[in-house]
Biotite code that builds the C-alpha atoms (Angstrom):
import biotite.structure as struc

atoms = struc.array([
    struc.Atom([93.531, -44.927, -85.933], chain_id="A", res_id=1, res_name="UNK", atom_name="CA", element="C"),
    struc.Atom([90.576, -46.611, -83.630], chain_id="A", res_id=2, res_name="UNK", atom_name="CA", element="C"),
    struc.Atom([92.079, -48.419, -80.722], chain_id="A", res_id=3, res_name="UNK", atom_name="CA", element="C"),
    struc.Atom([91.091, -51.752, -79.986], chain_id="A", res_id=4, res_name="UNK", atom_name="CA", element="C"),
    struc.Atom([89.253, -50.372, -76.657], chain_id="A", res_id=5, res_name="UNK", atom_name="CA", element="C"),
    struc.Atom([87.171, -48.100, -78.737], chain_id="A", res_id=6, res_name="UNK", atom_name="CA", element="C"),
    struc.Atom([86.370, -50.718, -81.121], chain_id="A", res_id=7, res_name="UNK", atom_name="CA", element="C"),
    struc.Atom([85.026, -52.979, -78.486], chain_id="A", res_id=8, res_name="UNK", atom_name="CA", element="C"),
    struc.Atom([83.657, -49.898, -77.146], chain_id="A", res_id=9, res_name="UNK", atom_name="CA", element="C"),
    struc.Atom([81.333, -49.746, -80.098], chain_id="A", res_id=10, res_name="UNK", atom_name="CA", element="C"),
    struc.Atom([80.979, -52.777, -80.646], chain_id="A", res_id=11, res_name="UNK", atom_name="CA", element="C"),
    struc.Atom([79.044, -53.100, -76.849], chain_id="A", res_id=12, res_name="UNK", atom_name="CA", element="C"),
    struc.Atom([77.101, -50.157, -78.107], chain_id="A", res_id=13, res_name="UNK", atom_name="CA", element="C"),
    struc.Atom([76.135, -51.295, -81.227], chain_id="A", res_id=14, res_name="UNK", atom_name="CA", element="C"),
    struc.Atom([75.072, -54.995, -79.755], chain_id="A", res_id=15, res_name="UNK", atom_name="CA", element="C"),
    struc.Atom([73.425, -53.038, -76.935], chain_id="A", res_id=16, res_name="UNK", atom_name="CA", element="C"),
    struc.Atom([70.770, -50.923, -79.786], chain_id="A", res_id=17, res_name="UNK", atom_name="CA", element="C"),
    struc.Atom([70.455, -54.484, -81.697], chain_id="A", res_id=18, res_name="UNK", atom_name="CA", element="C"),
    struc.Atom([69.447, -56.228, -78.524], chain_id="A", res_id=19, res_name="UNK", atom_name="CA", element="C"),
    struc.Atom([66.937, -53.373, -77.417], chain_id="A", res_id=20, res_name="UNK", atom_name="CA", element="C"),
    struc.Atom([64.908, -52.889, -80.254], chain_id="A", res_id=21, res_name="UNK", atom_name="CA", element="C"),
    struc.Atom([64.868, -54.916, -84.040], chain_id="A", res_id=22, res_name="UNK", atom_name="CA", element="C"),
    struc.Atom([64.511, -51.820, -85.384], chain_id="A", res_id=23, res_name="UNK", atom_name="CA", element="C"),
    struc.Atom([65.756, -48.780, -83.852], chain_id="A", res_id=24, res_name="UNK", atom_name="CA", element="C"),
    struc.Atom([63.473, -45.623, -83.441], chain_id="A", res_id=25, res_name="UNK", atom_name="CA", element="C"),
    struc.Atom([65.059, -42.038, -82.899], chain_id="A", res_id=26, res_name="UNK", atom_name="CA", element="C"),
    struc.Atom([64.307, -42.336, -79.192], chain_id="A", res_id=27, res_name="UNK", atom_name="CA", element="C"),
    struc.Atom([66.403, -45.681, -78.888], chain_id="A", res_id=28, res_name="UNK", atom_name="CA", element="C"),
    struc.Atom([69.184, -43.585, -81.179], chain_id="A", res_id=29, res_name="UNK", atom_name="CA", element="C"),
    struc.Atom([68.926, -40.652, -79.279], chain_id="A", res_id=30, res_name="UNK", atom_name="CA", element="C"),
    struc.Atom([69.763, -42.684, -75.729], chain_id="A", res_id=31, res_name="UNK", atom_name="CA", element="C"),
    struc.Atom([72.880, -43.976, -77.100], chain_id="A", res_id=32, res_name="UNK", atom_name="CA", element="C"),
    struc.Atom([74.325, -41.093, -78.713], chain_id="A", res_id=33, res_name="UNK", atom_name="CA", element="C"),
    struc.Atom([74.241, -39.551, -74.872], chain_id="A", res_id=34, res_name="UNK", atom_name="CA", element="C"),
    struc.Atom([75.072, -42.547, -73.289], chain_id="A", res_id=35, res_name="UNK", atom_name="CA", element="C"),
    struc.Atom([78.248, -43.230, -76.258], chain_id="A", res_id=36, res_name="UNK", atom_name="CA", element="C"),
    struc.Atom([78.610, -39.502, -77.403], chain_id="A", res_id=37, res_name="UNK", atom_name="CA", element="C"),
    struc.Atom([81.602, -40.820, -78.783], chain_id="A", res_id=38, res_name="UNK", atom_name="CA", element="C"),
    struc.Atom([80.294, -43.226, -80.870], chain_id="A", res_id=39, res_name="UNK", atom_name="CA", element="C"),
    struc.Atom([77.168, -41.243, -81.971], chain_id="A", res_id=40, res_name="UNK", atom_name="CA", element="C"),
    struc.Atom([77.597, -40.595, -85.564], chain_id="A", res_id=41, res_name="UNK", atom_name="CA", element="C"),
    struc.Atom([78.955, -44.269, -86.224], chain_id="A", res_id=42, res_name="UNK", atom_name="CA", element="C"),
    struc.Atom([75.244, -45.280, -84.170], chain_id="A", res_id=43, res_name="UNK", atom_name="CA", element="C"),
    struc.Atom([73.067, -43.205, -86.408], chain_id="A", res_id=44, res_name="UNK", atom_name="CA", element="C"),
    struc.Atom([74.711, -44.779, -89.206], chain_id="A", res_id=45, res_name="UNK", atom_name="CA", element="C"),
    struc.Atom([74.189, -47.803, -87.996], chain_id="A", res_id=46, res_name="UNK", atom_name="CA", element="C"),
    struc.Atom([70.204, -47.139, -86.222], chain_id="A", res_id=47, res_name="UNK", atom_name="CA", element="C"),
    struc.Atom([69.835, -45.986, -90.245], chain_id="A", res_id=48, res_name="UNK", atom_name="CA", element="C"),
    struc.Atom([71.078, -49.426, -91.731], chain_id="A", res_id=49, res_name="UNK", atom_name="CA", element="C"),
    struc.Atom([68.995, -51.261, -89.677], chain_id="A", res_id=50, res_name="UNK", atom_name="CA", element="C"),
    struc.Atom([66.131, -49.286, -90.667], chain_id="A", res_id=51, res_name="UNK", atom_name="CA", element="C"),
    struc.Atom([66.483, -49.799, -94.094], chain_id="A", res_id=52, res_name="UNK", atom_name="CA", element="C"),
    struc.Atom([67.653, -53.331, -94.200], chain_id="A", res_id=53, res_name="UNK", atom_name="CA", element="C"),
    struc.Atom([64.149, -53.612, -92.297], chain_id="A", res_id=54, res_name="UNK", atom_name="CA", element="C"),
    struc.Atom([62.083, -52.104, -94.966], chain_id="A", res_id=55, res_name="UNK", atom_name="CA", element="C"),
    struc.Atom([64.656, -53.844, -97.746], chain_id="A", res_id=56, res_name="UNK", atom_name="CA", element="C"),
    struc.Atom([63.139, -57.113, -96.156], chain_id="A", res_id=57, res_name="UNK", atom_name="CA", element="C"),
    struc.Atom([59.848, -56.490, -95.923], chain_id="A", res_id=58, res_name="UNK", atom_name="CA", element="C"),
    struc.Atom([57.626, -59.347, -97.620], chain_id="A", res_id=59, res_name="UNK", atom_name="CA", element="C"),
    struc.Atom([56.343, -58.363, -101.155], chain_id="A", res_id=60, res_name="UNK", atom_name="CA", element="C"),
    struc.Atom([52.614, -57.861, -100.056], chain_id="A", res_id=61, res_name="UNK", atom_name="CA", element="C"),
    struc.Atom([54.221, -54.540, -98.778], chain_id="A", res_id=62, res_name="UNK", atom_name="CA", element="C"),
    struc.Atom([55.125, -53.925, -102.347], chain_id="A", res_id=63, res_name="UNK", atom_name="CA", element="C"),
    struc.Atom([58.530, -52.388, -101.416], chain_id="A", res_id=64, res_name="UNK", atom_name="CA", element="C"),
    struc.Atom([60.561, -51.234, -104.863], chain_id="A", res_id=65, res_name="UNK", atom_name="CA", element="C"),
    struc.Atom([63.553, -52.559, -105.243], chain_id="A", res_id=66, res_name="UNK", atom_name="CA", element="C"),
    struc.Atom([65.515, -50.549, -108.116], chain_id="A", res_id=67, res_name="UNK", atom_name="CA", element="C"),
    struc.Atom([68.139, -48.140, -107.208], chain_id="A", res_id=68, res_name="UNK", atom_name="CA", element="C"),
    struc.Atom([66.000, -44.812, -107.429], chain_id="A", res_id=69, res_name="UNK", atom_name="CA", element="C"),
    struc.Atom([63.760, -46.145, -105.061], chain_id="A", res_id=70, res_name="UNK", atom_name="CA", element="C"),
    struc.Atom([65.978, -47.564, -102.956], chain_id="A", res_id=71, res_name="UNK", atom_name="CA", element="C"),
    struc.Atom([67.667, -44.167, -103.035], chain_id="A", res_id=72, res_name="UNK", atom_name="CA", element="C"),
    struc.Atom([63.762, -42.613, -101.810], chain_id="A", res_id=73, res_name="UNK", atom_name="CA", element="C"),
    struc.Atom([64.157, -44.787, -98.931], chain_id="A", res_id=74, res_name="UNK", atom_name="CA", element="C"),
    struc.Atom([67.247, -44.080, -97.644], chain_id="A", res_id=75, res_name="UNK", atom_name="CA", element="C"),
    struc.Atom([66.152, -40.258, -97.753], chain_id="A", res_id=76, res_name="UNK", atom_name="CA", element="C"),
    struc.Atom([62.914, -41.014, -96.104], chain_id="A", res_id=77, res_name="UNK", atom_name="CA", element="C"),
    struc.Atom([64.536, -42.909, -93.153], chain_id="A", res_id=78, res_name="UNK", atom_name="CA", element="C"),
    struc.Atom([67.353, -40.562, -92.830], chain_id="A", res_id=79, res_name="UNK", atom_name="CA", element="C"),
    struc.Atom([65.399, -37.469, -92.844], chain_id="A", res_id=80, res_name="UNK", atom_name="CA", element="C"),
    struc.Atom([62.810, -39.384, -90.196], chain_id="A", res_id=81, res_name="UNK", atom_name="CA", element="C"),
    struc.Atom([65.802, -39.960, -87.717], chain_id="A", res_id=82, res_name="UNK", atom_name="CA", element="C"),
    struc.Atom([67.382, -36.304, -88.471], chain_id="A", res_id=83, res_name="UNK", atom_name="CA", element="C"),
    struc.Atom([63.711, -34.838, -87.398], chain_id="A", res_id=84, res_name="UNK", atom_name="CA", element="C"),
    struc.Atom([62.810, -36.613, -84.913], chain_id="A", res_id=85, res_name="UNK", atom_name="CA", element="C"),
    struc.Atom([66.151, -36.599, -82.970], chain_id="A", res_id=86, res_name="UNK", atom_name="CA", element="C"),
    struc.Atom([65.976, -32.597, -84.080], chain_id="A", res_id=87, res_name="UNK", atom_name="CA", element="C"),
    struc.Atom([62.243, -32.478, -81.712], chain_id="A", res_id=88, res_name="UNK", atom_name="CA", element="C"),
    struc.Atom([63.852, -35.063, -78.803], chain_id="A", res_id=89, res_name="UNK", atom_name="CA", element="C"),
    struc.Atom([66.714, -32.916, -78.701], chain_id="A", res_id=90, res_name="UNK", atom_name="CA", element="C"),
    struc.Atom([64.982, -29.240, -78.825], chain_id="A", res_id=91, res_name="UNK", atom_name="CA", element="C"),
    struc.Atom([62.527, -30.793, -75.960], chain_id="A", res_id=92, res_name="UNK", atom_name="CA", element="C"),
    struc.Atom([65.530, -32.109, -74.172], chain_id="A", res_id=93, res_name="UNK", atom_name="CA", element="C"),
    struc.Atom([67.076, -28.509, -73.849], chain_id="A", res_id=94, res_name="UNK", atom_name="CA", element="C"),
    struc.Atom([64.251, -27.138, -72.134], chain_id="A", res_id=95, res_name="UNK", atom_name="CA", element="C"),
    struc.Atom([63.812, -29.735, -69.596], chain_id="A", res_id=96, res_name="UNK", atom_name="CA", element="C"),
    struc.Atom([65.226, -28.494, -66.031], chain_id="A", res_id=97, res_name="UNK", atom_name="CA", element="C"),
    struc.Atom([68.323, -29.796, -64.760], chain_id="A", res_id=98, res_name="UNK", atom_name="CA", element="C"),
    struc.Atom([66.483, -31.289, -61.885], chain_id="A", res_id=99, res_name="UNK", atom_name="CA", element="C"),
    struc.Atom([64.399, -33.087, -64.393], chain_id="A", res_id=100, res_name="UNK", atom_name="CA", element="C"),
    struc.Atom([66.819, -34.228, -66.595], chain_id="A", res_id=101, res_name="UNK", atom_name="CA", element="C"),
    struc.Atom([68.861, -35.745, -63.475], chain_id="A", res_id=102, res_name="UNK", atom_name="CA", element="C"),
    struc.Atom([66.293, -38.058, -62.665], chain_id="A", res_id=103, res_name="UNK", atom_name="CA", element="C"),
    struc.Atom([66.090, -39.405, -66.108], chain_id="A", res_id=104, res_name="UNK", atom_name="CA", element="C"),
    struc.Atom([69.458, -41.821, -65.906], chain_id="A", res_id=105, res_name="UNK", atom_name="CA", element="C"),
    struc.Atom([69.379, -45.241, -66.564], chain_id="A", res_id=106, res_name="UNK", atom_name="CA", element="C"),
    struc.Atom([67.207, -47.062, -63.389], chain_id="A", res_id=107, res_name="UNK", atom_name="CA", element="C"),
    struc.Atom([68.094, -50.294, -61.729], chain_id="A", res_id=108, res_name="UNK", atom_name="CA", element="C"),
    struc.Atom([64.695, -52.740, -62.435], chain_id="A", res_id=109, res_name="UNK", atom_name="CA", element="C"),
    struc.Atom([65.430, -53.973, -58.596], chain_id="A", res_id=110, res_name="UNK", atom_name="CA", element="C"),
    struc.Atom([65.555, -50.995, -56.785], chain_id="A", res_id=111, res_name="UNK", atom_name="CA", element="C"),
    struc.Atom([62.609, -51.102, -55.379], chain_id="A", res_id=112, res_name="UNK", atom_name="CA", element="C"),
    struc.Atom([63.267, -54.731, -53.765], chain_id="A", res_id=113, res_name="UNK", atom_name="CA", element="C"),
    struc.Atom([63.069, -55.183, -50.071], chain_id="A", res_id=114, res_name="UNK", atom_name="CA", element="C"),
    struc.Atom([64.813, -58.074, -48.070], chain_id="A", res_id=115, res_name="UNK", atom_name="CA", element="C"),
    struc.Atom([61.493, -59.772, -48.906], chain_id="A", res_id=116, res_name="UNK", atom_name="CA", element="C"),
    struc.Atom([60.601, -58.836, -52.541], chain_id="A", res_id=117, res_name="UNK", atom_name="CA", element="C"),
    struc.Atom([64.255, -59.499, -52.746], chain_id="A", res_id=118, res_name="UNK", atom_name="CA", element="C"),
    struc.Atom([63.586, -63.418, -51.639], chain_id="A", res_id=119, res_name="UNK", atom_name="CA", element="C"),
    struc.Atom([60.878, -63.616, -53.843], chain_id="A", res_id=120, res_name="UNK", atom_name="CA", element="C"),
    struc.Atom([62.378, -63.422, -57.055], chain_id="A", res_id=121, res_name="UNK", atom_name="CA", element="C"),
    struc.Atom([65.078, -65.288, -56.065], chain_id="A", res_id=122, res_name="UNK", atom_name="CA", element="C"),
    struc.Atom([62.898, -68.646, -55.822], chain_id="A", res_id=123, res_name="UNK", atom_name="CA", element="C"),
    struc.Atom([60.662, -67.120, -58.850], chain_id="A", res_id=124, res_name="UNK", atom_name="CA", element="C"),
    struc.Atom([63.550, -67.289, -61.556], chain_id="A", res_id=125, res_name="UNK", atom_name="CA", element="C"),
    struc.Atom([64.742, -70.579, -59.568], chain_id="A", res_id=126, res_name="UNK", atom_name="CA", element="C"),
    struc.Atom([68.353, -68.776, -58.595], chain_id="A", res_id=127, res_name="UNK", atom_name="CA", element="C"),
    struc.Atom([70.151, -68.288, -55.657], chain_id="A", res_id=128, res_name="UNK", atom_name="CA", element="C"),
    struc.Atom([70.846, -64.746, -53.974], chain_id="A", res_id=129, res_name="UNK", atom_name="CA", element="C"),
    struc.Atom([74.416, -64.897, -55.504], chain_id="A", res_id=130, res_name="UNK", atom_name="CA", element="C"),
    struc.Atom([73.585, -65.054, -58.659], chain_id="A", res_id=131, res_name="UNK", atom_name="CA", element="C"),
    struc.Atom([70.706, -62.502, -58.715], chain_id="A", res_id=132, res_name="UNK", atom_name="CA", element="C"),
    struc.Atom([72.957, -59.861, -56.842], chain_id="A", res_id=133, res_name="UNK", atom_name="CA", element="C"),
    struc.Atom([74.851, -60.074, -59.825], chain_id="A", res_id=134, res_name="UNK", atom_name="CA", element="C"),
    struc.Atom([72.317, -59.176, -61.636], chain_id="A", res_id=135, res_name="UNK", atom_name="CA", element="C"),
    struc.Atom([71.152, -56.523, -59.324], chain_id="A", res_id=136, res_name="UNK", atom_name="CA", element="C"),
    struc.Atom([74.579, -55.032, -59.567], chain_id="A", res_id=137, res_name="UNK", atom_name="CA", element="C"),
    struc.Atom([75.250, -54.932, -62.929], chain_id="A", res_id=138, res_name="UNK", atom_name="CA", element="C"),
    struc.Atom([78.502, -57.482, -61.931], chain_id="A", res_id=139, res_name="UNK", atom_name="CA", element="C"),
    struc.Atom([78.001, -59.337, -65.850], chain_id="A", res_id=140, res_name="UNK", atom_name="CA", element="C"),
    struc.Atom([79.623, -58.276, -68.770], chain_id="A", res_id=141, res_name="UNK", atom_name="CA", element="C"),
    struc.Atom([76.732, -56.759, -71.169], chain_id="A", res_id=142, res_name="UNK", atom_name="CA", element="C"),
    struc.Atom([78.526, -58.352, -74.503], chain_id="A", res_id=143, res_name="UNK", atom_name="CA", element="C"),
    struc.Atom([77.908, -61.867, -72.696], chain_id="A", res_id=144, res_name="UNK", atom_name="CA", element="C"),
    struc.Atom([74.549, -61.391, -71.705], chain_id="A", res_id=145, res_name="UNK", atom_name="CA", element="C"),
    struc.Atom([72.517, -63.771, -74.114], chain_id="A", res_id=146, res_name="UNK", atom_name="CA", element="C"),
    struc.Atom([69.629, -61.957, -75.303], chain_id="A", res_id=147, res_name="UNK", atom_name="CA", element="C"),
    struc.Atom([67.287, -64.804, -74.392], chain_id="A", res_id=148, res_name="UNK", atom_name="CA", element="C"),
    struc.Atom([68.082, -64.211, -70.785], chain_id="A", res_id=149, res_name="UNK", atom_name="CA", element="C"),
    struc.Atom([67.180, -60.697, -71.032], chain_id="A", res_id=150, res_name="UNK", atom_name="CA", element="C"),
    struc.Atom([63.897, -61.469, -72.643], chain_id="A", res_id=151, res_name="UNK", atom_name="CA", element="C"),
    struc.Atom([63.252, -63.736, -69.963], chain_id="A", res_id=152, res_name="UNK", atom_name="CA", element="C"),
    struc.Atom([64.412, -61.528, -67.167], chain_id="A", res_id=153, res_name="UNK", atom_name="CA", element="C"),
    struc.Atom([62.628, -58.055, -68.194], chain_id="A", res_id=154, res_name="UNK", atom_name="CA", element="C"),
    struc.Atom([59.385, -60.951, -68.817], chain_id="A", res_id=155, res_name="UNK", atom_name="CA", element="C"),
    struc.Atom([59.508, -62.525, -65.484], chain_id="A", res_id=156, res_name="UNK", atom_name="CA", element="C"),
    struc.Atom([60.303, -59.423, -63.584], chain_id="A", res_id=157, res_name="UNK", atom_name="CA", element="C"),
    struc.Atom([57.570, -57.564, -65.807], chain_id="A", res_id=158, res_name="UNK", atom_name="CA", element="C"),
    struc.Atom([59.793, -55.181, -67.180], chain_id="A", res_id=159, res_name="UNK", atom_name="CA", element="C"),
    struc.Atom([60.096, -53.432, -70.605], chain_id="A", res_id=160, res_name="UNK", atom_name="CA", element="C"),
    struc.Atom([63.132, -55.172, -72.482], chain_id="A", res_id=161, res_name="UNK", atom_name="CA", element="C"),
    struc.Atom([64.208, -51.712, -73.713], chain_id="A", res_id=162, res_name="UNK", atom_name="CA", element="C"),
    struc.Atom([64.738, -50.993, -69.699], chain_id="A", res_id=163, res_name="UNK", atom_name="CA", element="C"),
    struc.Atom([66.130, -53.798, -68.735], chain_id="A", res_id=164, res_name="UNK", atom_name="CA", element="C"),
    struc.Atom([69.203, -53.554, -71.490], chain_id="A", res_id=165, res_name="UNK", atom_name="CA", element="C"),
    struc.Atom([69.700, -50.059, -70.473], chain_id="A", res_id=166, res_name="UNK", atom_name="CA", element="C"),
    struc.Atom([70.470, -51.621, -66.893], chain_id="A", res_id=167, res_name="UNK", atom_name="CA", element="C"),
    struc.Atom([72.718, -54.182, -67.890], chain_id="A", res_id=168, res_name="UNK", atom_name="CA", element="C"),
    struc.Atom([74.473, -52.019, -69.754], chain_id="A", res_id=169, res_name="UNK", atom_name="CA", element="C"),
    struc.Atom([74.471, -48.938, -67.231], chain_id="A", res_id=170, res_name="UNK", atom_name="CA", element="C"),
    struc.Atom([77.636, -48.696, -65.090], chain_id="A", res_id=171, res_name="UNK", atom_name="CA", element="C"),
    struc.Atom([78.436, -50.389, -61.862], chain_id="A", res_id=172, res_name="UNK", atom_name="CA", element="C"),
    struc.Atom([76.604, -48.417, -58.959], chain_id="A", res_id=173, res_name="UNK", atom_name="CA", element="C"),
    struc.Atom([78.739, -47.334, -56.181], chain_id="A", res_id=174, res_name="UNK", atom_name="CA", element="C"),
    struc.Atom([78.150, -48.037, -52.644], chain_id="A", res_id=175, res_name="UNK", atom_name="CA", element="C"),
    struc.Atom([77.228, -44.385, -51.500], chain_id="A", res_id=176, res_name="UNK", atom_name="CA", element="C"),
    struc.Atom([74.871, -44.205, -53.938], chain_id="A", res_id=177, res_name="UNK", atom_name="CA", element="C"),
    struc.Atom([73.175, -47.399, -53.775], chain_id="A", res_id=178, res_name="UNK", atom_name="CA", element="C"),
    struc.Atom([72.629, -47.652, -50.084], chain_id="A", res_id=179, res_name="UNK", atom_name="CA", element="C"),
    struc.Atom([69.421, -47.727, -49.933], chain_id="A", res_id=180, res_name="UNK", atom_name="CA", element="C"),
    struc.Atom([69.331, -50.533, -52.341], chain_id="A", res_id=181, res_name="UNK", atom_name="CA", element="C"),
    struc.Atom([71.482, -52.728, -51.110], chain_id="A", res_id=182, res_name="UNK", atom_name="CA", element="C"),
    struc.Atom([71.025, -52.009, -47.353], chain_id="A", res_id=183, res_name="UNK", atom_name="CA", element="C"),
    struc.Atom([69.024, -55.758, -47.390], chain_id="A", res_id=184, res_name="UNK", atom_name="CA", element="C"),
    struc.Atom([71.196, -58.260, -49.299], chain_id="A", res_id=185, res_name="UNK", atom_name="CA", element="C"),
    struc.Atom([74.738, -56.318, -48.707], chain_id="A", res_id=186, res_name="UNK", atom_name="CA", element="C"),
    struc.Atom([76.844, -54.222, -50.097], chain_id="A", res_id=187, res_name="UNK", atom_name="CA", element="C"),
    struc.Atom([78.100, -54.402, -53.766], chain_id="A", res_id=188, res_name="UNK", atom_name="CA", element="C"),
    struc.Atom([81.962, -54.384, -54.120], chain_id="A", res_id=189, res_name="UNK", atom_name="CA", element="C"),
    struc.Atom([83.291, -52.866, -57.212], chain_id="A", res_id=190, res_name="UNK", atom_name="CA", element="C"),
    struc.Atom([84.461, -55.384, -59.162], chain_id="A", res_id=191, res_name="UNK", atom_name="CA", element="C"),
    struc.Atom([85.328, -56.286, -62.745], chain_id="A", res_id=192, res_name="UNK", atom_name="CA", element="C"),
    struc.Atom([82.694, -57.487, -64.286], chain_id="A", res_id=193, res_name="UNK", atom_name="CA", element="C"),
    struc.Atom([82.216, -61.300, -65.005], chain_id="A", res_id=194, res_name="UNK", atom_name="CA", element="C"),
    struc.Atom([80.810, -62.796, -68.173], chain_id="A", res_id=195, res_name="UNK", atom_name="CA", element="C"),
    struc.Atom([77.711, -64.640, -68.045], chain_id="A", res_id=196, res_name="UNK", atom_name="CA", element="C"),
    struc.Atom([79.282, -67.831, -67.942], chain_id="A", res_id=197, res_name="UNK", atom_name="CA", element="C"),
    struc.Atom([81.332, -66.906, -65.564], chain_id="A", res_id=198, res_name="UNK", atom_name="CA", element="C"),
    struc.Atom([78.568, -65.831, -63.358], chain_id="A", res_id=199, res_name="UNK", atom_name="CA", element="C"),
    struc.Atom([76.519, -68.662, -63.456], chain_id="A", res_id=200, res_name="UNK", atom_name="CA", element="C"),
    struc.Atom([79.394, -70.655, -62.420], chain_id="A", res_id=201, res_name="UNK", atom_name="CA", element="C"),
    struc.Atom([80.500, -69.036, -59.649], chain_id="A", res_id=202, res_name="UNK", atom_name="CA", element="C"),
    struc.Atom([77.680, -68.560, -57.659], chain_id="A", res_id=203, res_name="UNK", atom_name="CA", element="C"),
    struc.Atom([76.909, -72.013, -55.805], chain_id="A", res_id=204, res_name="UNK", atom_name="CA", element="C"),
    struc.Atom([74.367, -72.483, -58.358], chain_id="A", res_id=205, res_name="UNK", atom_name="CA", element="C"),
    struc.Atom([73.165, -76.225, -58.265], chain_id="A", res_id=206, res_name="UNK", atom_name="CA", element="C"),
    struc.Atom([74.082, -77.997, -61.560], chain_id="A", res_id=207, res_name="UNK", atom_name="CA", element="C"),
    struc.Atom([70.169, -78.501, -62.609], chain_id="A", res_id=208, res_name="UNK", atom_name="CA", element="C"),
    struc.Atom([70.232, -74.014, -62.470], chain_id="A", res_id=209, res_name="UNK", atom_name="CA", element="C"),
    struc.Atom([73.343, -73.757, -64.045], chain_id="A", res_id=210, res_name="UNK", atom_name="CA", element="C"),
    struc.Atom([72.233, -75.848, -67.218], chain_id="A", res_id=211, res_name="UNK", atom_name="CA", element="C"),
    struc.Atom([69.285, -74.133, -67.269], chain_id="A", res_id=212, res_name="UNK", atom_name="CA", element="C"),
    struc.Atom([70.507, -70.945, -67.132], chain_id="A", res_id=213, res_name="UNK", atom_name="CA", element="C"),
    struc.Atom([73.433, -71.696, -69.895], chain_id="A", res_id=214, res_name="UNK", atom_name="CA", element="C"),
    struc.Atom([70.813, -72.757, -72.190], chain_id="A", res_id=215, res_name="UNK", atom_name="CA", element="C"),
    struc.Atom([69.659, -69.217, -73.105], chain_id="A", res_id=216, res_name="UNK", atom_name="CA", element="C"),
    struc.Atom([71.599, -68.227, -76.187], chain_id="A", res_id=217, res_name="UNK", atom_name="CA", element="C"),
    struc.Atom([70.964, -65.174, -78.373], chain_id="A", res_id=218, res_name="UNK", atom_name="CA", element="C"),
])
């Protein structure tokens, strides 16, 4: 029997792939089976229903069939799509060096922020410090992040909306080794995460930024 902490597990992971891309490739698939290796056959399953309910709803110019035997053809042609080219990302993955592969982890869109940069995009997304070392530190709950918000975020900070997910939803960074990040606006504690909400409100944000910020919604 699934536990109710691997259900919401999943159910991150799953919102996570939706939020990232409207239709899930084999690359997006392929990150989240190694970031949820648990969860990886009930995320192909899913990347595969989203592909098809994608082509299911495509408009009629596209002259899509809809009886069963076709249908059936394009279930086989997305699932043997996803099968090959996770087969090629994962071959290639095996033959990348360990040095390599290290560096490929999940990076934090602010990391390259000094004390000034830092400032700047503070008063650029009209927020405080608080609020944006939140961000910075991955201190939100992903499930509460509205997906508006991360639109606007990865737009404003000129950032790939793929990449900017894959932060929120990347763990908490510890002190040791974010030093060098943090060394200008503090160091993060390691906290439980708040939700969104939460975080908006408890950051000295003036009422005007707090609306504003609370009227992203998915």
């Amino acid at each position: 029997m699934i536990n109710a902490a691997t259900q919401t597990s999943l159910r991150d992971a799953m919102y996570a792939m939706s939020l990232a891309k409207a239709v899930p490739d084999a690359e997006l698939l392929d990150e989240f089976a190694r970031r949820y290796p648990q969860h990886a056959d009930a995320l192909t399953e899913f990347a595969i229903e989203l592909a098809i309910d994608s082509l299911m709803h495509r408009s009629d110019e596209e002259e899509v069939p809809a009886d069963a035997d076709a249908i059936s053809d394009v279930v086989s042609r997305v699932m043997s799509q996803f099968e090959n080219q996770l087969f090629e990302r994962r071959q290639a993955r095996a033959a990348t060096p360990p040095a390599r592969a290290a560096t490929a982890s999940v990076e934090n869109p602010f990391a390259a922020l000094d004390r000034q940069g830092f400032r700047a995009l503070v008063s650029h997304l009209d927020v405080n410090s608080a609020f944006l070392s939140k961000l910075r530190d991955r201190a939100i709950e992903p499930i509460s992040f509205p997906k508006a918000y991360c639109r606007h975020l990865a737009q404003e900070m000129d950032e790939d909306t793929e990449a900017m997910v894959a932060h929120i939803y990347a763990p908490q960074e510890s002190v040791a080794a974010g030093r060098q990040l943090y060394k200008a606006e503090g160091k993060p504690a390691a906290t439980v995460r708040q939700s969104f909400e939460e975080a908006v409100k408890t950051s000295g944000l003036s009422e005007e930024q707090q609306r504003r910020l609370l009227s992203f919604r998915d």
